[in-house]
N, CA, C and O atoms as a CHARMM CRD file, in Angstrom:
* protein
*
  352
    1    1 UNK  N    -20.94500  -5.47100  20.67800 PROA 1      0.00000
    2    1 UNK  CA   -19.88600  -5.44300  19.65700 PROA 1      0.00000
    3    1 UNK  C    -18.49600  -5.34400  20.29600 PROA 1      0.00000
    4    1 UNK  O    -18.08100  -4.69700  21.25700 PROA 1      0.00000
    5    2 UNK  N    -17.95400  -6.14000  19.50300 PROA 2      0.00000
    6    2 UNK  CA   -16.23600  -5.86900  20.29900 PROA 2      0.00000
    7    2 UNK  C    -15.51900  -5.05200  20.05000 PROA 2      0.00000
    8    2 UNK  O    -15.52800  -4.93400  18.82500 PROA 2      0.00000
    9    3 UNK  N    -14.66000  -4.16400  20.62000 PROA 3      0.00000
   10    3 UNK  CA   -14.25000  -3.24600  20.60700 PROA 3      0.00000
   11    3 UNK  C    -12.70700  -3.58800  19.79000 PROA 3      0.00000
   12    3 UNK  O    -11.82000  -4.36900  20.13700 PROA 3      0.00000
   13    4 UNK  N    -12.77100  -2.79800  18.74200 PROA 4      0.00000
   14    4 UNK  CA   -11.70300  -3.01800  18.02400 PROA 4      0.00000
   15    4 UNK  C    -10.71200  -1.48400  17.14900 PROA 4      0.00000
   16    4 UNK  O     -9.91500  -1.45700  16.21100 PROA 4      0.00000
   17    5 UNK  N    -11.31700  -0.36500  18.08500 PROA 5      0.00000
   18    5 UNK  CA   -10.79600   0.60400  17.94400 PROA 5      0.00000
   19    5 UNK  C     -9.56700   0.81400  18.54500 PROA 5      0.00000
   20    5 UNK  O     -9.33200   0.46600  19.70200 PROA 5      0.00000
   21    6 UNK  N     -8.53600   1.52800  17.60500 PROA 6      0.00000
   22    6 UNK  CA    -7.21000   1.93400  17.56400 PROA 6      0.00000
   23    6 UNK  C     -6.38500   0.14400  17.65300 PROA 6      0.00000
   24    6 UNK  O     -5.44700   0.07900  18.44700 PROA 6      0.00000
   25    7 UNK  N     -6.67100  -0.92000  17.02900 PROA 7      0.00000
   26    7 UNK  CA    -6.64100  -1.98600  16.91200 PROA 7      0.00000
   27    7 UNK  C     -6.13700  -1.89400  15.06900 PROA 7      0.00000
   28    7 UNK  O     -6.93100  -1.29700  14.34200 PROA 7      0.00000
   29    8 UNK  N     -5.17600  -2.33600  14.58000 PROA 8      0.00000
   30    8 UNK  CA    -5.09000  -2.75300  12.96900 PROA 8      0.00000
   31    8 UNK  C     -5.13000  -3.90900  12.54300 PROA 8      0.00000
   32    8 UNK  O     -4.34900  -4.74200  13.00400 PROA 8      0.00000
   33    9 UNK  N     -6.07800  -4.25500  11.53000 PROA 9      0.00000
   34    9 UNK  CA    -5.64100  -6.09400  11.90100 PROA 9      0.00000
   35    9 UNK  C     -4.94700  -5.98800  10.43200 PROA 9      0.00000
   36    9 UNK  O     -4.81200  -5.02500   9.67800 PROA 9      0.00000
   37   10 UNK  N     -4.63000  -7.11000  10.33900 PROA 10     0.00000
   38   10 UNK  CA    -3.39600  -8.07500  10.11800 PROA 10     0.00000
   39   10 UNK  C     -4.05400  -8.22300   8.23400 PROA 10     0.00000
   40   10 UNK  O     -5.09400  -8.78700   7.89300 PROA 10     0.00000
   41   11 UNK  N     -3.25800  -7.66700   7.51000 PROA 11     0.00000
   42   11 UNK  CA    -3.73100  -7.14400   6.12300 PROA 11     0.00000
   43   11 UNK  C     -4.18700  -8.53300   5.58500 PROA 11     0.00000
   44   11 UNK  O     -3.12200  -9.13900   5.46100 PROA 11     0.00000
   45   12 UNK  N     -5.44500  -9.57600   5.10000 PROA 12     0.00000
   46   12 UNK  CA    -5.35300 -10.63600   4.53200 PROA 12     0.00000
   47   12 UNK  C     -4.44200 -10.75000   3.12900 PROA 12     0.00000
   48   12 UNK  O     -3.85500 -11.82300   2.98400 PROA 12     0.00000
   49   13 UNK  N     -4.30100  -9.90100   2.25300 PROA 13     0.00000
   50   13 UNK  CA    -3.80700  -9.96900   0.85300 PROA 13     0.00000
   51   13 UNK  C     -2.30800  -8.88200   1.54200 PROA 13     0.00000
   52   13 UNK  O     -2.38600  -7.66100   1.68100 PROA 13     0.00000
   53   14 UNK  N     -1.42500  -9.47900   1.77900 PROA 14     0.00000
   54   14 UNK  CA    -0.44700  -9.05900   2.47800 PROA 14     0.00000
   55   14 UNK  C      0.65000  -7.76000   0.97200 PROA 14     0.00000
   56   14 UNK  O      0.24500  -7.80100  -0.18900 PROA 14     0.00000
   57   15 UNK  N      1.17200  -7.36500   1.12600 PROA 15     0.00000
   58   15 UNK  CA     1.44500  -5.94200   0.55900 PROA 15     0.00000
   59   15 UNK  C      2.88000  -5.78300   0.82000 PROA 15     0.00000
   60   15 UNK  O      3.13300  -5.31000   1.92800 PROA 15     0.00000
   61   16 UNK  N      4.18200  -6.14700  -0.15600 PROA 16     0.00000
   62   16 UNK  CA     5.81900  -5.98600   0.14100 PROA 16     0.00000
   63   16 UNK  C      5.93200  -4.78000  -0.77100 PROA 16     0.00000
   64   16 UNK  O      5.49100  -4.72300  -1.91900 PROA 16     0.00000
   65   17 UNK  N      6.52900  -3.89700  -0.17100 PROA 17     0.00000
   66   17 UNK  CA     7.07700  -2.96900  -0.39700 PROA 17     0.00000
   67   17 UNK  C      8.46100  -2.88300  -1.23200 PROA 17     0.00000
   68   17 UNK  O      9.37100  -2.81300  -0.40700 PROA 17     0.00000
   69   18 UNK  N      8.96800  -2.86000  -2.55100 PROA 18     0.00000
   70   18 UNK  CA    10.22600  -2.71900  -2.63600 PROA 18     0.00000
   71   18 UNK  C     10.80900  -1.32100  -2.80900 PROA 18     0.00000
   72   18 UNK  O     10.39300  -0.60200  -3.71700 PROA 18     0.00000
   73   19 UNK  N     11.61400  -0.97400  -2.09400 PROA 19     0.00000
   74   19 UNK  CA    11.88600   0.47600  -2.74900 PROA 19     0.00000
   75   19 UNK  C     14.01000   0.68100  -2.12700 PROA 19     0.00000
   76   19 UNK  O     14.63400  -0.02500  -1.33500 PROA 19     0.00000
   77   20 UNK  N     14.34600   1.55100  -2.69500 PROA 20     0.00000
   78   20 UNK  CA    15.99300   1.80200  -2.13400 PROA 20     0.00000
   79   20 UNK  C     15.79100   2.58700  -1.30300 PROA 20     0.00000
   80   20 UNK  O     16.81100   2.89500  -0.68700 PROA 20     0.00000
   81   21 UNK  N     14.55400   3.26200  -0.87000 PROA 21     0.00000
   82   21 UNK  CA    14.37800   4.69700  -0.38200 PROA 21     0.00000
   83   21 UNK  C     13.90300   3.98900   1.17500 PROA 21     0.00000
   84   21 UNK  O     12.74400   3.62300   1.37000 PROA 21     0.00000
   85   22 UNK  N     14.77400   3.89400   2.01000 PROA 22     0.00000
   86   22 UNK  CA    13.89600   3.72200   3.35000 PROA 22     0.00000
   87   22 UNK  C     12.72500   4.09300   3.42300 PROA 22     0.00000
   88   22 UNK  O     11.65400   3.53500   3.18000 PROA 22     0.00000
   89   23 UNK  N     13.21200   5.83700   4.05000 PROA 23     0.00000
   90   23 UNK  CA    11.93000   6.59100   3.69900 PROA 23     0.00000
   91   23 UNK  C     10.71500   6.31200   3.02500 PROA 23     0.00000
   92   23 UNK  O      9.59500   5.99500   3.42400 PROA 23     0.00000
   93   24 UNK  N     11.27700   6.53500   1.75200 PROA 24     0.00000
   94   24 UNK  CA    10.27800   6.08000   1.25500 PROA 24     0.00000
   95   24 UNK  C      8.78600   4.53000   1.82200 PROA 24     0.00000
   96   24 UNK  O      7.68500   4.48500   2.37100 PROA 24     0.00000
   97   25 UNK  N      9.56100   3.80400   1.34700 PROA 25     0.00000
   98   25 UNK  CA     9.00600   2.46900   2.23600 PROA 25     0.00000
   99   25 UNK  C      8.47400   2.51700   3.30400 PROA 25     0.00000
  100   25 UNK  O      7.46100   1.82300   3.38300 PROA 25     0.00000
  101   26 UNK  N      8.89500   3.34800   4.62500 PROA 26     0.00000
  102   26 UNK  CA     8.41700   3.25500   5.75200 PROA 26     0.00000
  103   26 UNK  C      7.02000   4.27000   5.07100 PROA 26     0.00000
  104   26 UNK  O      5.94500   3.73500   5.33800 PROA 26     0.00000
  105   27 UNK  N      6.91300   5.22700   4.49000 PROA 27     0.00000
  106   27 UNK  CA     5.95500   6.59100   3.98300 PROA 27     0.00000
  107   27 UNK  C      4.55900   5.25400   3.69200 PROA 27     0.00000
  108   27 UNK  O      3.50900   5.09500   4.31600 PROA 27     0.00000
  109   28 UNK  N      4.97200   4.69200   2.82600 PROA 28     0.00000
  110   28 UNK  CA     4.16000   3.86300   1.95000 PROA 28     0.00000
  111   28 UNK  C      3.24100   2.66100   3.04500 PROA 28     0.00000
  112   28 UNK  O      2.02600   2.53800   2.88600 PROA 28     0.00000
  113   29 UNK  N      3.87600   1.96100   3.96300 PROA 29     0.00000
  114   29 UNK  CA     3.97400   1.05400   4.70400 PROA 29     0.00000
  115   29 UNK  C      2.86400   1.20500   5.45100 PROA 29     0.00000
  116   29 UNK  O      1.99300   0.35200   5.62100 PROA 29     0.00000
  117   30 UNK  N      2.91600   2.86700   6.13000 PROA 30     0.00000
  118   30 UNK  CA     2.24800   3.38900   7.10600 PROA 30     0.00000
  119   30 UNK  C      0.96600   3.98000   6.43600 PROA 30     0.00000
  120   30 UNK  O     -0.09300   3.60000   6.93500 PROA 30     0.00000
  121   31 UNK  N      0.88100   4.97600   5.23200 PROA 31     0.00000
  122   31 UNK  CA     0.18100   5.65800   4.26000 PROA 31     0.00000
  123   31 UNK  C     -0.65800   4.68600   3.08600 PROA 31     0.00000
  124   31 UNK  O     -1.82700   4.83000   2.72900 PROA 31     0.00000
  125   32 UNK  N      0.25500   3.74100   2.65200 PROA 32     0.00000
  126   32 UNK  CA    -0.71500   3.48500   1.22900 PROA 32     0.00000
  127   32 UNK  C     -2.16400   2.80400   1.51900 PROA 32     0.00000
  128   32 UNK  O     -2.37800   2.02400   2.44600 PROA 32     0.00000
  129   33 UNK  N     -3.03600   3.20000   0.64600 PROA 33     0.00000
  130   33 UNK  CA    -4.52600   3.16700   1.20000 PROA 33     0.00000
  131   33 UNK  C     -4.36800   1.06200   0.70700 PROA 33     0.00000
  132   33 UNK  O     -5.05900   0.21200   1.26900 PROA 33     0.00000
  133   34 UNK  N     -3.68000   0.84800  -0.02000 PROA 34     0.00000
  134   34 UNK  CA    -3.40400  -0.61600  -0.11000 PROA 34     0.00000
  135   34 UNK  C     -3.48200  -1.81500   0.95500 PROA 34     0.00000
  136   34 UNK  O     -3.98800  -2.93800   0.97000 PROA 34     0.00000
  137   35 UNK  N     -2.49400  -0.77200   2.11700 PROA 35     0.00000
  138   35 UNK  CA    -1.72300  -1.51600   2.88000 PROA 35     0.00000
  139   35 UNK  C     -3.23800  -1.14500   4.21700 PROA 35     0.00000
  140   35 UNK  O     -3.99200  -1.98900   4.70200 PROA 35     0.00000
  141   36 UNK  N     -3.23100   0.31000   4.46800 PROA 36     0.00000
  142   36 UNK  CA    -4.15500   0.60700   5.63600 PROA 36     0.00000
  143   36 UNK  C     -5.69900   0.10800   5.51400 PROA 36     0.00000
  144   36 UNK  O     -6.35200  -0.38200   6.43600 PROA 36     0.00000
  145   37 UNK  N     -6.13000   0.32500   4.23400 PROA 37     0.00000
  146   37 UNK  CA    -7.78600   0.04400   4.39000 PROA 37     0.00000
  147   37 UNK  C     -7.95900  -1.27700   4.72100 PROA 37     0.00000
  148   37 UNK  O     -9.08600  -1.55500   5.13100 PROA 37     0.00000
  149   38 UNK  N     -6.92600  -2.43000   4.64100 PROA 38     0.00000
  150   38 UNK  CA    -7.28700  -3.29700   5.01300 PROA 38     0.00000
  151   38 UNK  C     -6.92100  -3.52000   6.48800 PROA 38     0.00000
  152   38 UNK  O     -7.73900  -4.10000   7.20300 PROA 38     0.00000
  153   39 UNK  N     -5.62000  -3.05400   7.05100 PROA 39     0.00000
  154   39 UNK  CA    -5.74100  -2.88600   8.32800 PROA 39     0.00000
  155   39 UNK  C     -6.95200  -2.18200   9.12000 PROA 39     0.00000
  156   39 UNK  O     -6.74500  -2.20000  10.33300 PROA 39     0.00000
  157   40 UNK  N     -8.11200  -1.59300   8.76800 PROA 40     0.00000
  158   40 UNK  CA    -9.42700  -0.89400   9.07200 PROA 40     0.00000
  159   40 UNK  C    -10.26100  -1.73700   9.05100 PROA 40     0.00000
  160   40 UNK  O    -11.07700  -1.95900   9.94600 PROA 40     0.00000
  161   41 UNK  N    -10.14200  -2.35300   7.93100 PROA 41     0.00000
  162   41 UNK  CA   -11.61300  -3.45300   7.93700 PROA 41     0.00000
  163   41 UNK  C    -11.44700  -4.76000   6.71400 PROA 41     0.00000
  164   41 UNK  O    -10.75100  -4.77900   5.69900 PROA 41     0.00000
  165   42 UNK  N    -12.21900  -5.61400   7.17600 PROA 42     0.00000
  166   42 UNK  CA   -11.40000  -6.92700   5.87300 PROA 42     0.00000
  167   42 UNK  C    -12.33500  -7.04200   5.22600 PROA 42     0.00000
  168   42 UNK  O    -13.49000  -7.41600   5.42900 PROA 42     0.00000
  169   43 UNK  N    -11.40700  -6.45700   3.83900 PROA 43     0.00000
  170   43 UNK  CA   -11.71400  -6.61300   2.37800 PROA 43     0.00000
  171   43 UNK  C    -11.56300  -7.77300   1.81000 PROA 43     0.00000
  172   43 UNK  O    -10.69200  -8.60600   2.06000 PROA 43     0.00000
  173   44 UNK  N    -12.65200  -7.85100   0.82100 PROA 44     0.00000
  174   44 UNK  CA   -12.28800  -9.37800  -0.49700 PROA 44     0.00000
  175   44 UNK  C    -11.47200  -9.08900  -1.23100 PROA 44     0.00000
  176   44 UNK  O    -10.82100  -8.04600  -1.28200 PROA 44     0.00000
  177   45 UNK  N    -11.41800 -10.27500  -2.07300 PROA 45     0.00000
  178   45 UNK  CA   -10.17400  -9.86900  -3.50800 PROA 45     0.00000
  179   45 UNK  C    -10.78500  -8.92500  -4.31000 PROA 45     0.00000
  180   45 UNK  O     -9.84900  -8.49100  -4.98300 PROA 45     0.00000
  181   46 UNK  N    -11.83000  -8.32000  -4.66000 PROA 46     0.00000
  182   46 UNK  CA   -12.30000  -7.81700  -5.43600 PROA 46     0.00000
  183   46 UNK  C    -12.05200  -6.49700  -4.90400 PROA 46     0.00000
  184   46 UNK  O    -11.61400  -5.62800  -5.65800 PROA 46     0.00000
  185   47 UNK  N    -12.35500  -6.18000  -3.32700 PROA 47     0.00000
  186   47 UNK  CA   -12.19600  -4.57900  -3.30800 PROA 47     0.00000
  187   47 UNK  C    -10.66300  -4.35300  -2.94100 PROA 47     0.00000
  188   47 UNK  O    -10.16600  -3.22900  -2.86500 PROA 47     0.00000
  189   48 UNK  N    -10.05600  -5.38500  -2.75100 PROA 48     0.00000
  190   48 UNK  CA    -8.46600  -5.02200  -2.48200 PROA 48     0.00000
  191   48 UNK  C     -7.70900  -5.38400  -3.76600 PROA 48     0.00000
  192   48 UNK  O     -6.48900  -5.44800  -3.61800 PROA 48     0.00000
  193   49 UNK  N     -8.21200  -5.65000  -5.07400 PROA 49     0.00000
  194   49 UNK  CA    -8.12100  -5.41100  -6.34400 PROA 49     0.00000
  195   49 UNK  C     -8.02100  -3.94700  -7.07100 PROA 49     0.00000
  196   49 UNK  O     -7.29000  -3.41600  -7.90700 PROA 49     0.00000
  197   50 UNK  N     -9.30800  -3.54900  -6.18600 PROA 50     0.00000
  198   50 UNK  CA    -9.60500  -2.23900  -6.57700 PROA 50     0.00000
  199   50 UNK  C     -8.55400  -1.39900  -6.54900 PROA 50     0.00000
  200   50 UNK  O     -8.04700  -0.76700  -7.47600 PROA 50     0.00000
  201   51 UNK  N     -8.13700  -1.46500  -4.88600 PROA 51     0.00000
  202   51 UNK  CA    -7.09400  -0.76200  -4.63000 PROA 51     0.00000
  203   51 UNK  C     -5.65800  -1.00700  -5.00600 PROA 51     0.00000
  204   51 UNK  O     -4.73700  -0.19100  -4.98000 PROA 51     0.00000
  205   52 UNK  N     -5.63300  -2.13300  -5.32100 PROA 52     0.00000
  206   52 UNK  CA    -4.35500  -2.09000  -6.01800 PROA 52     0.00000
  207   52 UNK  C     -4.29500  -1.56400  -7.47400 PROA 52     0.00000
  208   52 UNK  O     -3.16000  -1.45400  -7.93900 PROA 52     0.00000
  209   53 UNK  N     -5.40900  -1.19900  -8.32000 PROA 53     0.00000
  210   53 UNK  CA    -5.31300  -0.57700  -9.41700 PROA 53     0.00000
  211   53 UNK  C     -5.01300   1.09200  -9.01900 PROA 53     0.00000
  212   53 UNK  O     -4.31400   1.65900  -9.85900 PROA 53     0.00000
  213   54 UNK  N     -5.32000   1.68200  -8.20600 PROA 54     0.00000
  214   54 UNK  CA    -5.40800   2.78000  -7.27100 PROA 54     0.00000
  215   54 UNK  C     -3.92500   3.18700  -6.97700 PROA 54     0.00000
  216   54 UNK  O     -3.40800   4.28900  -7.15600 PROA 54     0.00000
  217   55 UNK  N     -3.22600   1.76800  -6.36400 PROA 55     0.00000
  218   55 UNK  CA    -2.05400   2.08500  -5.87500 PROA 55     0.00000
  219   55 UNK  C     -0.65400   2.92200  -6.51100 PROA 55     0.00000
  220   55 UNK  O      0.21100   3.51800  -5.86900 PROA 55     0.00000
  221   56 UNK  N     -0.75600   2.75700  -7.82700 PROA 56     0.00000
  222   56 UNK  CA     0.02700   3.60000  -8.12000 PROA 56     0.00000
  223   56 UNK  C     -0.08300   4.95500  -8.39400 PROA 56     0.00000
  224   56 UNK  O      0.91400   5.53000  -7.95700 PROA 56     0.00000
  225   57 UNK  N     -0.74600   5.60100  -8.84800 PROA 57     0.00000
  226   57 UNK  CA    -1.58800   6.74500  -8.69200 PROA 57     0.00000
  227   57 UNK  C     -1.35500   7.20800  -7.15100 PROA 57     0.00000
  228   57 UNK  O     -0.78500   8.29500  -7.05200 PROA 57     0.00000
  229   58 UNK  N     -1.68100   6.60500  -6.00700 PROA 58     0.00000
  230   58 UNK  CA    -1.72000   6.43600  -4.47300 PROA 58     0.00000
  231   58 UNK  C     -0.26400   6.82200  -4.12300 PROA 58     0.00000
  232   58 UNK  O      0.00800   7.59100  -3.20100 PROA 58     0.00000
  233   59 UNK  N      0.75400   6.17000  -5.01000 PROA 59     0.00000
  234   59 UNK  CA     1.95500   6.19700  -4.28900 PROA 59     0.00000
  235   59 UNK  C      2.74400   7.73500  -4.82200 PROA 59     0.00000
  236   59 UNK  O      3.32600   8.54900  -4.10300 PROA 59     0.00000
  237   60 UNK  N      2.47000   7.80200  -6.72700 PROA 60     0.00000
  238   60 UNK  CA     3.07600   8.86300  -7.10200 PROA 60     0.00000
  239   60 UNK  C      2.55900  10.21800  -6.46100 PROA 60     0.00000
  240   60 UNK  O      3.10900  11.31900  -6.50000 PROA 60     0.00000
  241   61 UNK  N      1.20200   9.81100  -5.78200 PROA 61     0.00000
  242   61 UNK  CA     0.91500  11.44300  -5.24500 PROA 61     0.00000
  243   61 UNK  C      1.70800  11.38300  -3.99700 PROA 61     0.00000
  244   61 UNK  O      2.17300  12.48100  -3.68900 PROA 61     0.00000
  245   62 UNK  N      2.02900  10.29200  -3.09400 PROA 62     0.00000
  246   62 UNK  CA     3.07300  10.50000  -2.08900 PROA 62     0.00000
  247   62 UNK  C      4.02700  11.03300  -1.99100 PROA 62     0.00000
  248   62 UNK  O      4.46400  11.86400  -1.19600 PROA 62     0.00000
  249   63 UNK  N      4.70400  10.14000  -3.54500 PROA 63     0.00000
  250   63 UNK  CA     6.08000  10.58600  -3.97500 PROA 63     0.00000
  251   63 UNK  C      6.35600  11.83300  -4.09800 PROA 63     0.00000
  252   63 UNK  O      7.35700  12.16900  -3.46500 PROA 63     0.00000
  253   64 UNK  N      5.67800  12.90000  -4.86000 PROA 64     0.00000
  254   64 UNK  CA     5.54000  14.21500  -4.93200 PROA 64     0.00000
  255   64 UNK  C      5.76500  15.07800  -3.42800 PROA 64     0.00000
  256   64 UNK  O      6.60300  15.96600  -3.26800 PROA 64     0.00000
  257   65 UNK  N      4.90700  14.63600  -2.49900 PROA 65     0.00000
  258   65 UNK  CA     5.03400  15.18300  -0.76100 PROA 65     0.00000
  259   65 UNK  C      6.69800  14.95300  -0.47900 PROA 65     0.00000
  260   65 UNK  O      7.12000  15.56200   0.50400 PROA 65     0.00000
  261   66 UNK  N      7.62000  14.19400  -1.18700 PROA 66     0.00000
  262   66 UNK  CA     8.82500  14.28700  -0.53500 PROA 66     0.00000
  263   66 UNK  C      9.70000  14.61400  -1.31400 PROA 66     0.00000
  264   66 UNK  O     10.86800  14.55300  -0.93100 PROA 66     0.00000
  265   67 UNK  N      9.30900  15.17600  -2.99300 PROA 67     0.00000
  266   67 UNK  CA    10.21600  15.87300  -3.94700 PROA 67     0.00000
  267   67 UNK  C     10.27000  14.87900  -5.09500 PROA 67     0.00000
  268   67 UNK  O     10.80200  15.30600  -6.12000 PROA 67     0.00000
  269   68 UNK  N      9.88700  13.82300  -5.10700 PROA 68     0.00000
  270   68 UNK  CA    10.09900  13.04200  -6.37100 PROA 68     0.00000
  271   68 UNK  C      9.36300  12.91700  -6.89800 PROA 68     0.00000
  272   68 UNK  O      8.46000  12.18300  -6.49800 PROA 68     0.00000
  273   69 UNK  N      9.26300  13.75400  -8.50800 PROA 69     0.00000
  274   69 UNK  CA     8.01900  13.70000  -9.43600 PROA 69     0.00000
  275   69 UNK  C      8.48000  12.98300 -10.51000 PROA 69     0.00000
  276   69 UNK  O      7.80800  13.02400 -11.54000 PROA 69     0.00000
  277   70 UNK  N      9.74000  12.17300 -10.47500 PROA 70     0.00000
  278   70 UNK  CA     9.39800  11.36200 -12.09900 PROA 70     0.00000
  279   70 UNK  C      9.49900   9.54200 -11.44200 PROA 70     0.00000
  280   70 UNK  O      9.99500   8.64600 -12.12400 PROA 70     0.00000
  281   71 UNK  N      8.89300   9.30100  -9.96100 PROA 71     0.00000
  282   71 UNK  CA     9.25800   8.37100  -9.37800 PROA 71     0.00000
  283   71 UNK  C      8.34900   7.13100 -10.27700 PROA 71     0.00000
  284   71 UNK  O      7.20400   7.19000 -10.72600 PROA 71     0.00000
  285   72 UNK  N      9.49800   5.86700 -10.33200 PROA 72     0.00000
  286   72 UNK  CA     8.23800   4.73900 -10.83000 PROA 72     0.00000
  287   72 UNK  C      7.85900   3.89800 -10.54700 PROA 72     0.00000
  288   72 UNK  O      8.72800   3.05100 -10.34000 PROA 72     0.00000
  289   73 UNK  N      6.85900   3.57000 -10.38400 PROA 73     0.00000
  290   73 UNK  CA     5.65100   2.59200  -9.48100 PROA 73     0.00000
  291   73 UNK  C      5.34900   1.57400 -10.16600 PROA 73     0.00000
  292   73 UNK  O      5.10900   1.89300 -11.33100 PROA 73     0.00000
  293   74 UNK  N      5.23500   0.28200  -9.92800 PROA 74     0.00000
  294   74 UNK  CA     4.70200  -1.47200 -10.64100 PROA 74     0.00000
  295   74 UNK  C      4.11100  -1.88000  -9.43500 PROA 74     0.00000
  296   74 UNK  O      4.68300  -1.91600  -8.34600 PROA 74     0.00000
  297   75 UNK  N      2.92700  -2.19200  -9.67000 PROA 75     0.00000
  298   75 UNK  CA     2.34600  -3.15900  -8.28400 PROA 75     0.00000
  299   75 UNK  C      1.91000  -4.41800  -9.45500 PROA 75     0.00000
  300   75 UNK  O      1.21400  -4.42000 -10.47000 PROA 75     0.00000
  301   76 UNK  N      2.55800  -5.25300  -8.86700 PROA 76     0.00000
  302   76 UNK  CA     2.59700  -6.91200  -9.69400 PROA 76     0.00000
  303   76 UNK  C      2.19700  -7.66200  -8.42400 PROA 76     0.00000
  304   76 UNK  O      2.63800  -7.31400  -7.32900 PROA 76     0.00000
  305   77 UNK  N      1.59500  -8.40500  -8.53100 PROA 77     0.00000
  306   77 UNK  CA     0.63700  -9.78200  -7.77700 PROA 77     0.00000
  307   77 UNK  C      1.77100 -10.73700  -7.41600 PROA 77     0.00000
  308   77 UNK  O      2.61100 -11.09400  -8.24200 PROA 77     0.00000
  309   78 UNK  N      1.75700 -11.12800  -6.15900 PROA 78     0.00000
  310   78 UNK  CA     2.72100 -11.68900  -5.62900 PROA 78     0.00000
  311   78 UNK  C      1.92100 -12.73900  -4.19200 PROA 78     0.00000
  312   78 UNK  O      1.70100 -12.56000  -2.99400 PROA 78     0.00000
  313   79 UNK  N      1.70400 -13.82300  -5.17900 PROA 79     0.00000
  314   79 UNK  CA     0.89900 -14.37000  -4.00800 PROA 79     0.00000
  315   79 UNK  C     -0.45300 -14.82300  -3.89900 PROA 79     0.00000
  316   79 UNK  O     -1.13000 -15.25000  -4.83400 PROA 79     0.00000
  317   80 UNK  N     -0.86600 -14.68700  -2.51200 PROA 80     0.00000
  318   80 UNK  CA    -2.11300 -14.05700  -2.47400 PROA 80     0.00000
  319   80 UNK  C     -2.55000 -11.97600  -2.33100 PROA 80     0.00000
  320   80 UNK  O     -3.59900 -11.33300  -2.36700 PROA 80     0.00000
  321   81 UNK  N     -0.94600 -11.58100  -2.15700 PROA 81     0.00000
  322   81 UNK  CA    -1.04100 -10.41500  -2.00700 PROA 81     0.00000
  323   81 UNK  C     -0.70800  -9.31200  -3.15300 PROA 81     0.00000
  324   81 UNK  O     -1.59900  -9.13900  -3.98400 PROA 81     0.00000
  325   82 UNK  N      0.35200  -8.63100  -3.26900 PROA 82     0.00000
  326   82 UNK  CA     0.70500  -7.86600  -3.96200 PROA 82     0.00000
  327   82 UNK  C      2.27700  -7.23400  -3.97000 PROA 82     0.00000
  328   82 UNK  O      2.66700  -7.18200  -2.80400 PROA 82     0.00000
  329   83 UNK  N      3.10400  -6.83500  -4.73100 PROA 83     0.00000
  330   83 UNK  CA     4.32200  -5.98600  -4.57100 PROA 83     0.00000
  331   83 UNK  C      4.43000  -5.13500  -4.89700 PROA 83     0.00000
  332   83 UNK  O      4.21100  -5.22300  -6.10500 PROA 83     0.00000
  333   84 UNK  N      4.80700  -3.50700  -4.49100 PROA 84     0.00000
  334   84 UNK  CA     4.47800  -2.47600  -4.84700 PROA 84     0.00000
  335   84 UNK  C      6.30200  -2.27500  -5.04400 PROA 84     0.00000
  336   84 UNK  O      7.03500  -2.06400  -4.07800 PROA 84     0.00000
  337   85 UNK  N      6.74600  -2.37900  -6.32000 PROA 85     0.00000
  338   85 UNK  CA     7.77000  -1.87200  -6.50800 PROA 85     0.00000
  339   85 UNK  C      7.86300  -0.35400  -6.75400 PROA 85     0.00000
  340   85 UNK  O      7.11300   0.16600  -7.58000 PROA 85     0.00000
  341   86 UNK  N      8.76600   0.37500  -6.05900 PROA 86     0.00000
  342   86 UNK  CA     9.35400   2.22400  -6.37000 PROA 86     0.00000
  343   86 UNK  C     10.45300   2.34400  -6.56700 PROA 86     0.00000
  344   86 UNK  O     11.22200   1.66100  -5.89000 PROA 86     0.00000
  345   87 UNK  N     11.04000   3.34700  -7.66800 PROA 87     0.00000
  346   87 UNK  CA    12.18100   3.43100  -7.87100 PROA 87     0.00000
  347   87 UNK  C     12.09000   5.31000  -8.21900 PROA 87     0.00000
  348   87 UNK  O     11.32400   5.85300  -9.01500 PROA 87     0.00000
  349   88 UNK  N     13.08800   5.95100  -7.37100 PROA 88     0.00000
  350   88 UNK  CA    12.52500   7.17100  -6.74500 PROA 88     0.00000
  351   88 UNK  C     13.52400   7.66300  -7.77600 PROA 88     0.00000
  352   88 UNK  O     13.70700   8.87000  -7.93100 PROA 88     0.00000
């Protein structure tokens, strides 16, 4: 087997971030289970569907870790991937 540990590959259903919040964005980029589970292992449309129903839920519990509890989240289909709009 080939060794593909500490290796991320390359998200197939690719994942844009919009947000005003740097921070924020970089938090999400690195963290959202959207963006990482597929850097871990390659998912179909169906289980990276999943997670995009997930994703907002995913992001507002982030949002909370840096003080923003009335933050608002849209993940709209953009593509073959997705856009996770935040507005903090």
């Amino acid at each position: 087997p080939e060794d593909t540990e500490g290796r991320k590959l390359e998200p197939k259903y690719p994942v844009q971030i919009s947000s005003d919040d740097e921070e924020v964005k970089e938090m999400l980029q690195e963290h959202l289970p959207l963006i990482t589970e597929q850097q871990q292992e390659n998912l179909d449309k169906e289980q990276v569907g999943f997670l995009a129903e997930d994703a907002p839920n995913d992001v507002q519990t982030m949002l909370k870790t840096k003080g923003y509890f009335n933050g608002v989240v849209n993940v709209v289909p953009q593509g073959e991937g997705y856009r996770v709009d935040v507005k903090t």
